[in-house]
C-alpha positions in Angstrom: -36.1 -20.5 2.6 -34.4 -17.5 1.6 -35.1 -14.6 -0.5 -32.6 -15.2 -3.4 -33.8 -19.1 -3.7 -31.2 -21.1 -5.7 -32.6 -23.7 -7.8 -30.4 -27.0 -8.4 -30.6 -30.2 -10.3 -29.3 -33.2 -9.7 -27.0 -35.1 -12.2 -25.9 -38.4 -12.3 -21.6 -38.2 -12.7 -20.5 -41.5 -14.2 -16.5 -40.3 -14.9 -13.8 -42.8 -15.6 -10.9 -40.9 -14.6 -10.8 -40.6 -10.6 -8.6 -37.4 -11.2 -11.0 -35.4 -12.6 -13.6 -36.4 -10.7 -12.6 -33.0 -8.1 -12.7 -30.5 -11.2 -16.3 -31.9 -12.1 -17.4 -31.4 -8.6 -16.0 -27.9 -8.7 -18.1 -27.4 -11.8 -21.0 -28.5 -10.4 -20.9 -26.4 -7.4 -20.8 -23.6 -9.7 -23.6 -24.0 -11.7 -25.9 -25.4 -9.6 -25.9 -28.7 -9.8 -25.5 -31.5 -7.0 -23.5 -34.5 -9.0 -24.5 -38.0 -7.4 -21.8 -40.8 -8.0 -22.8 -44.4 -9.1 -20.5 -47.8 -9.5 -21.1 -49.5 -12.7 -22.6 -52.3 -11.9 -25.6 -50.2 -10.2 -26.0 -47.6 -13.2 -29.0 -49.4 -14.4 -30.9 -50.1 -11.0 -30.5 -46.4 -9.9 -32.3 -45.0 -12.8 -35.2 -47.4 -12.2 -35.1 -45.9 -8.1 -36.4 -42.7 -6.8 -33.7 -40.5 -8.1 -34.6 -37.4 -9.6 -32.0 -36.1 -11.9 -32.0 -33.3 -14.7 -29.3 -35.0 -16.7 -25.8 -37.0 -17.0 -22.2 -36.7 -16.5 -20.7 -39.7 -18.4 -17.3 -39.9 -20.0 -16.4 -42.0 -23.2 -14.1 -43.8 -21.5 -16.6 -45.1 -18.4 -16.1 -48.5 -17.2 -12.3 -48.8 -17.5 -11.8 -49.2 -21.6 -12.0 -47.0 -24.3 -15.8 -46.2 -25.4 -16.7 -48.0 -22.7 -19.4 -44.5 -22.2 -20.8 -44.7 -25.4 -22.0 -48.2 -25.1 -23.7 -47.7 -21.6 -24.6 -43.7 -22.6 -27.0 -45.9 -25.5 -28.3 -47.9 -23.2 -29.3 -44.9 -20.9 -30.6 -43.0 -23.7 -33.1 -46.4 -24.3 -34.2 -46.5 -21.3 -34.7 -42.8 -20.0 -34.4 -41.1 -23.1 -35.9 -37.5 -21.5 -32.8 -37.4 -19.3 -30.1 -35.4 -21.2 -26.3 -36.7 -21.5 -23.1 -34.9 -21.5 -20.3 -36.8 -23.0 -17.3 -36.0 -21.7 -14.4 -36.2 -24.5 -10.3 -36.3 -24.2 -10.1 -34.6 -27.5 -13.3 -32.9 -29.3 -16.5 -31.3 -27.7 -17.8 -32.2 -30.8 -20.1 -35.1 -31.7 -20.3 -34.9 -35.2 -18.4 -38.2 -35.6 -21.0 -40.1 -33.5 -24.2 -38.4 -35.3 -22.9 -38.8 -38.6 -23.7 -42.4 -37.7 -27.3 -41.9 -36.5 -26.4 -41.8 -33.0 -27.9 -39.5 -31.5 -28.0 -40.5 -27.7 -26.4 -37.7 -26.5 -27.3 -34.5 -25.6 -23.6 -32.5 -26.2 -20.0 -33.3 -25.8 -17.6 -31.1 -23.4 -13.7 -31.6 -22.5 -12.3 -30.1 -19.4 -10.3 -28.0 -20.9 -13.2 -25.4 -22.2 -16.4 -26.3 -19.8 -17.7 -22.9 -20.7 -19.6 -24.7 -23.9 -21.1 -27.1 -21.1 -22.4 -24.5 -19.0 -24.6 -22.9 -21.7 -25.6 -26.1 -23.0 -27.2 -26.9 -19.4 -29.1 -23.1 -19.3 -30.7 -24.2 -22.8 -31.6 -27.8 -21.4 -32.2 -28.0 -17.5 -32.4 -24.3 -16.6 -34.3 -23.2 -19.2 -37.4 -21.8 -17.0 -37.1 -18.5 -15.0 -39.0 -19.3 -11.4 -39.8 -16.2 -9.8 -37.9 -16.5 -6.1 -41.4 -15.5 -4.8 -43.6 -18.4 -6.5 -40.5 -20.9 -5.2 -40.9 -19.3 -2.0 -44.5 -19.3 -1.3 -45.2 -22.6 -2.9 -42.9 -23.8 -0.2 -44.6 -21.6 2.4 -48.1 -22.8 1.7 -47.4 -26.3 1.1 -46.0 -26.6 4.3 -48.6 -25.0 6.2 -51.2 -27.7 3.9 -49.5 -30.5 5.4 -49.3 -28.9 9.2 -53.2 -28.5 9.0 -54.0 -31.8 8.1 -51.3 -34.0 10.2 -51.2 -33.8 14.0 -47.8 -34.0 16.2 -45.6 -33.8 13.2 -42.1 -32.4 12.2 -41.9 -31.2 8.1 -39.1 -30.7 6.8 -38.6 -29.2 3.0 -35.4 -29.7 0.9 -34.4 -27.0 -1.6 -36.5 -27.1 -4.1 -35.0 -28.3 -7.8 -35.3 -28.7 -11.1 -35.8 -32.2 -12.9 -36.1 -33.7 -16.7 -37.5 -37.1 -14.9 -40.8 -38.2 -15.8 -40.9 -41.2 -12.6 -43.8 -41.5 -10.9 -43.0 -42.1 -7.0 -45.3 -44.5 -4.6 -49.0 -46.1 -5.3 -50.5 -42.5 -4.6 -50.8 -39.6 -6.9 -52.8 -36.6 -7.3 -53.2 -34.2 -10.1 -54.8 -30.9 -10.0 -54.9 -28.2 -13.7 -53.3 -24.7 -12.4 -54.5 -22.0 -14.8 -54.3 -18.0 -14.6 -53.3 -15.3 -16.8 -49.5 -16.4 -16.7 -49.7 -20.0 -16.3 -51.3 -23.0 -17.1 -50.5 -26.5 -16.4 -50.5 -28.9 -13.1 -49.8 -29.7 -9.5 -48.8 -33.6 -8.9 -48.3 -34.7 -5.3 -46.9 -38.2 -5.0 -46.4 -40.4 -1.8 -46.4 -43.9 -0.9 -49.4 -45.8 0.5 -48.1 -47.4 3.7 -46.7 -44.6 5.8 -49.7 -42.8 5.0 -51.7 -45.4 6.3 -49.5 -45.7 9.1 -50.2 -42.1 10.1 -54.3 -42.7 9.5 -54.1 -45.8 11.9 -51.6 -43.8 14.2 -54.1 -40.9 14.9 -51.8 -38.5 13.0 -54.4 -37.1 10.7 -57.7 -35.9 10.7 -59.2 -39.2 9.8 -60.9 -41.5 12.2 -58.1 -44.6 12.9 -60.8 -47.3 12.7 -61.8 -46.0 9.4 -58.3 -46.7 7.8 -58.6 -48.0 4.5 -56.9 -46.8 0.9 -60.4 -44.7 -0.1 -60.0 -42.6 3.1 -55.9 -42.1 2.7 -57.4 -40.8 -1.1 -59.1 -38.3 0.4 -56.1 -36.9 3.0 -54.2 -36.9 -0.4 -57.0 -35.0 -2.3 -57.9 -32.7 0.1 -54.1 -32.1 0.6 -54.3 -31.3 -3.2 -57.2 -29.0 -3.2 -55.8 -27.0 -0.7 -52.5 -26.6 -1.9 -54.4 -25.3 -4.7 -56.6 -23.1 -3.6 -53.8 -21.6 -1.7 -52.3 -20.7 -5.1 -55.1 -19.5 -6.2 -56.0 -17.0 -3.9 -52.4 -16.1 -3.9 -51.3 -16.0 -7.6 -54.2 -15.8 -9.6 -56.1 -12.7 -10.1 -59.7 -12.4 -9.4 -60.2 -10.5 -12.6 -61.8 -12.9 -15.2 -59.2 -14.2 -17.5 -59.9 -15.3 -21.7 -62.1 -18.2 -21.8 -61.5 -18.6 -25.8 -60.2 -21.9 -27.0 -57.6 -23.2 -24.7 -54.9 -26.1 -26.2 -54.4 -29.0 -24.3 -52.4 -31.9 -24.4 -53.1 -35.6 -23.4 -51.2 -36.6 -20.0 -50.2 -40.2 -20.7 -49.2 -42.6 -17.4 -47.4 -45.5 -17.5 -48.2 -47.8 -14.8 -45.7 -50.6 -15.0 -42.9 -48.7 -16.0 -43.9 -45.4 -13.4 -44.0 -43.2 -16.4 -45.8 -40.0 -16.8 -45.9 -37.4 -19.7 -47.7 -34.1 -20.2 -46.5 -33.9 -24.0 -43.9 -31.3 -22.8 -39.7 -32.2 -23.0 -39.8 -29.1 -20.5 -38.0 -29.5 -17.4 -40.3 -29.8 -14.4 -40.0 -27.6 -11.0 -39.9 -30.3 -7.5 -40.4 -29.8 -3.8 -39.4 -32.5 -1.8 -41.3 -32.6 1.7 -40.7 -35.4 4.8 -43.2 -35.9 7.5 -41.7 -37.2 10.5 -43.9 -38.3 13.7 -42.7 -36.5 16.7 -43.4 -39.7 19.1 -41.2 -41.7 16.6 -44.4 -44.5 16.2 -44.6 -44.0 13.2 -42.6 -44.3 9.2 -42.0 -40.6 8.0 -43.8 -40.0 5.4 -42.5 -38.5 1.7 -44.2 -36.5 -0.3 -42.7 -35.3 -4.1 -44.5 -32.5 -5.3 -43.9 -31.3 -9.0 -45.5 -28.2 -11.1 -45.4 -28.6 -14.6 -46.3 -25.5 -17.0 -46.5 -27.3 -19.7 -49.7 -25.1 -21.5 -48.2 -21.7 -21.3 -45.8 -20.0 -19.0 -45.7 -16.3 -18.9 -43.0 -15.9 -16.0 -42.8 -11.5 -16.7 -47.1 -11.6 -16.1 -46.4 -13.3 -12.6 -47.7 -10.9 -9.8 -48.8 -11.7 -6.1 -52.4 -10.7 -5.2 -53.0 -7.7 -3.7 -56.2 -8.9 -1.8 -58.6 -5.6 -1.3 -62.0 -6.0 1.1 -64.1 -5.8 -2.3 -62.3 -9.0 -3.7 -62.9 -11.1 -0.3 -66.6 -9.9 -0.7 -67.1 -11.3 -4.4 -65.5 -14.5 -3.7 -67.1 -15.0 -0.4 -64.4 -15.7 1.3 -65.6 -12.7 3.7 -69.2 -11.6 4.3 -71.1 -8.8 7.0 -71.7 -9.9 10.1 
């Protein structure tokens, strides 16, 4: 990963007019953003999937007719109403028409003639967080070596890491760990699926005895994954000093099973690493894991520091003793 990491987002471009289709993409590779195209007749089924996306591209006229977009844009907005959509307009990049109404599906309006209105609105909505390069960085860094530990014979591979508005939850499996320190407060979710985890139990990839392979002991790799991962960052990012223990907000995390929902009570946009585990013998199915932060009880991006560990500070946590 490089030192000037680049965070992008994904959005979903749903354009009726083919032509402009190449100035959109243009647009997108300016600011960030990897546009993903869908056919009509699969809109619908790819927001239920495992796409993470920070918004919408969608043009009034989508589907062939005019307001074609706002019918399906309403839909959207009913179903994923955290994802934010851009309507693309021939004439206005104004929807006062549409909310003097009560609609209120969509996020702004933007022509291509002036995208400069568009650009700011997506700083305000999707890239609203600062991420210091060196958090992005070493989250990757020490994730990575997490997973190397506890698999055996594996390739790991780690996409650039992004920013997303979805709220999906990804596979059977999830863990979810509090991060707190002077500058942050929130949580660490790690999400997989059961079966190539299992795979990689029963294949002698992990730690974990093959004949003991059941779905408590593929809990464990995941929580010990997680408590790693954590105390990783906390030895890393979180000073030793003791931090105010006063009275501390918190929010109720609400989880949706059947629709594979989750909220922490923030509309903030949420900071992903994507990370594939593949077998090097080829036995087994590589394995995914999503892992999101979420600041969503204070974040104090300016207090950020990396630990300067000194002998004194290994000593009063224990992490290094005399001989």
């Amino acid at each position: 990963m490089s030192e000037d990491t680049k965070l992008v987002s994904k959005v979903l471009v749903l354009e009726g007019r083919e032509q402009l289709n190449g100035r959109i993409k243009t647009f997108c590779d300016e600011n960030n953003l990897v546009g993903v195209k869908a056919h009509g007749d699969n809109v619908m089924s790819i927001l239920r999937s495992n796409v993470d996306l920070g918004g919408i591209f969608l043009s009034e006229d989508y589907g062939g007719r005019e307001g074609g977009g706002l019918a399906i844009g309403r839909e959207i907005h009913a179903l994923r109403p955290e994802l934010p959509i851009f309507l693309r307009r021939e004439a206005s990049d104004s929807l006062e028409d549409l909310q003097a109404g009560g609609d209120h599906a969509f996020r702004a309006a933007y022509t291509v003639a002036d995208m400069g209105k568009l650009k700011r609105v997506l700083d305000e909505c999707i890239f609203s967080l600062v991420y210091p390069n060196a958090l992005v960085r070493g989250i990757a860094e020490m994730t990575q070596a997490t997973l190397a530990s506890q698999f055996k014979d594996v390739e790991i591979a780690c996409e650039s890491p992004y920013i997303v508005r979805d709220r999906i939850i990804y596979g059977e499996l999830f863990s979810l760990i509090p991060l707190e320190s002077n500058w942050c407060r929130g949580y660490m979710m790690l999400q997989t699926e059961e079966q190539p985890l299992m795979g990689f139990v029963r294949g002698d990839k992990t730690h974990v005895s093959a004949e003991r392979a059941s779905f408590r002991e593929i809990n464990n790799v995941l929580g010990e994954i997680t408590n790693m991962i954590w105390g990783a960052f906390k030895n890393r990012y979180v000073a030793y000093e003791a931090t105010s223990t006063g009275h501390l907000t918190q929010v109720p995390i609400i989880v949706n099973h059947l629709h594979r929902y989750i909220s922490f009570g923030s509309e903030d946009p949420q900071l992903c690493f994507k990370y594939t585990l593949s077998d090097r013998q080829g036995g087994q199915a590589s394995i995914t894991v999503w892992q999101r932060f979420v600041f969503n009880l204070n974040w104090s991006p300016d207090k950020f520091k990396e630990n300067e560990t000194s002998v004194e500070a290994l000593f009063e946590s224990g992490e290094l003793e005399l001989f």
